[in-house]
C-alpha positions in Angstrom: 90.1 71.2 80.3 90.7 71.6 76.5 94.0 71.8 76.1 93.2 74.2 72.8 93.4 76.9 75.7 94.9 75.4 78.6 98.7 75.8 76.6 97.9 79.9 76.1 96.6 80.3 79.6 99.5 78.8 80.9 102.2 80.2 78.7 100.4 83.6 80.3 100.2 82.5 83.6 103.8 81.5 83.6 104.8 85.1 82.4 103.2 86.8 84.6 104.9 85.4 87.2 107.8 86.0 85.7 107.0 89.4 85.4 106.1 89.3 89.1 109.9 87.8 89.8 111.9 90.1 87.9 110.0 93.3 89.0 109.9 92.8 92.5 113.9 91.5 92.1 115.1 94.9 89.9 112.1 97.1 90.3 113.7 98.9 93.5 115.1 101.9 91.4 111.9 102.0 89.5 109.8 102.8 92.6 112.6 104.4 95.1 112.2 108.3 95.1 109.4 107.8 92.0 106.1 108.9 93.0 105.2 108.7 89.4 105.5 105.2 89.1 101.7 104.7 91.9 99.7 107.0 89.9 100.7 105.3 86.8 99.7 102.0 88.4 96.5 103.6 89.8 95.5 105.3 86.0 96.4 101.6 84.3 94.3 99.4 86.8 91.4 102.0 87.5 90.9 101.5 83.5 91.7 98.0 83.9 88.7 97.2 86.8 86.7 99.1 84.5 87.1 97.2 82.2 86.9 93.2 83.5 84.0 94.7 84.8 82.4 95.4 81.3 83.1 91.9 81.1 81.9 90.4 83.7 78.5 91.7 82.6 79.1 90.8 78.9 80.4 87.4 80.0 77.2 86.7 82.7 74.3 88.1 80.5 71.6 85.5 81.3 70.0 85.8 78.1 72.9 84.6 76.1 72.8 80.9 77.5 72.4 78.1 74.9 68.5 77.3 75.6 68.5 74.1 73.2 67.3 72.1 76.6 68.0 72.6 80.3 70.9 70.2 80.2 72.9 72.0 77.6 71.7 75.6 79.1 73.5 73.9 82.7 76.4 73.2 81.2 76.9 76.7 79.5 75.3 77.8 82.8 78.4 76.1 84.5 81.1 77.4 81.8 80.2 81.0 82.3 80.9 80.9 85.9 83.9 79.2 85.7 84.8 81.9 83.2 83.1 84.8 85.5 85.5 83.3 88.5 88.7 83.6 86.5 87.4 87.0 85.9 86.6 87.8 89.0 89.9 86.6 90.4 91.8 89.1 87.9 89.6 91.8 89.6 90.5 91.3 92.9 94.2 91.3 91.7 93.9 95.0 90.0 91.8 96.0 93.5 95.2 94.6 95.7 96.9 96.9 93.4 94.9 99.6 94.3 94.7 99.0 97.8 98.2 98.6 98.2 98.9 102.5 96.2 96.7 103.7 98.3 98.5 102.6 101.1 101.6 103.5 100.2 100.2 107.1 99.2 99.0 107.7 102.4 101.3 106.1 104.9 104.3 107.9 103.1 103.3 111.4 104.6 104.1 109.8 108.0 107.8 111.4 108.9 109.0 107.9 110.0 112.3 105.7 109.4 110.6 102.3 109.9 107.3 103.5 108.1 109.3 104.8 104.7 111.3 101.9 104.6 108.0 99.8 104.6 106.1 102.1 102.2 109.4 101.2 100.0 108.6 97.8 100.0 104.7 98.1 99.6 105.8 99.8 96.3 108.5 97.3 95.0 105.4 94.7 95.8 102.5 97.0 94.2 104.8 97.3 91.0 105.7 93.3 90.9 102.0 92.5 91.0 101.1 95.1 89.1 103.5 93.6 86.5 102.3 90.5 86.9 98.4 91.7 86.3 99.3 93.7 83.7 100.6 90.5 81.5 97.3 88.4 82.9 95.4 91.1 81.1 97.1 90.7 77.9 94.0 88.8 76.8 91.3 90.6 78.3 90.7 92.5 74.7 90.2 88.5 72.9 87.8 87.8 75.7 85.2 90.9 74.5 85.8 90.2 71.0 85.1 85.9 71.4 82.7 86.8 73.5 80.7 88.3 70.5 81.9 86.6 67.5 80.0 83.6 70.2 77.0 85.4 69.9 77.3 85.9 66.6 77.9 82.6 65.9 74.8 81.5 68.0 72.7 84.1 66.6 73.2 83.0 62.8 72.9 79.1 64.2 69.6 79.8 65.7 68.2 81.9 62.2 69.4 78.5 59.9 67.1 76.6 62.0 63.8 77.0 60.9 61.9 75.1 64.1 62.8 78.6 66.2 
């Protein structure tokens, strides 16, 4: 791993957990009696799927593999979906966050003590991990704009050298 990026990644992983922690330990009076607080959550992570999944496309775009030989093209080949599977991981985060607004949305019109009281916790937790996503994606924005300078970079590699 190149420790260039394994020190950010980490610092960001580490955050969002904390986020996680300290949501789902004080978030209670953000979510109790708020039903503001879900369809904020579902407006920030519906743009948010939208937009790994722009991504996810940029990122996996065949085309873009470094085609010196077949040996360097499998190692890019190998990067990229190591890079798509972080990617799709952060996905499937945002879609639990979703899923569990959705839930909550629609079990909280049942008139029952042991259901509210569960819907109350279902949004303490949808808010912690939302928190917690929403500091993961903090470097979603550097991914699209590497992503190109790399192409960039590639593209004015490959015009300097006159054999392609």
């Amino acid at each position: 791993m190149n420790t260039k990026t394994a020190w950010p990644r980490a610092a960001l992983i580490l955050t969002s957990l904390a986020a996680f922690t300290v949501t789902m330990i004080y978030g209670k009076p953000v979510t109790d009696s708020n039903p503001e607080s879900l369809r904020i959550l579902v407006t920030i992570f519906s743009i948010l799927s939208g937009m790994i999944i722009a991504i996810i496309t940029l990122t996996g775009d065949a085309k873009f593999l470094y085609m010196d030989n077949w040996r360097t093209a499998n190692i890019h080949r190998r990067m990229i979906i190591r890079r798509l599977n972080r990617y799709k991981f952060i996905f499937h985060i945002y879609f639990a966050v979703l899923t569990l607004a959705f839930l909550v949305a629609f079990l909280g019109r049942i008139d029952s003590e042991e259901i509210a009281q569960f819907c109350k916790s279902c949004e303490r937790l949808t808010l912690s991990i939302g928190a917690g996503a929403l500091v993961l994606s903090f470097g979603l924005p550097s991914i699209i704009v590497d992503a190109h300078k790399e192409r960039l970079d590639d593209e004015v590699e490959r015009l300097k050298d006159p054999s392609a």
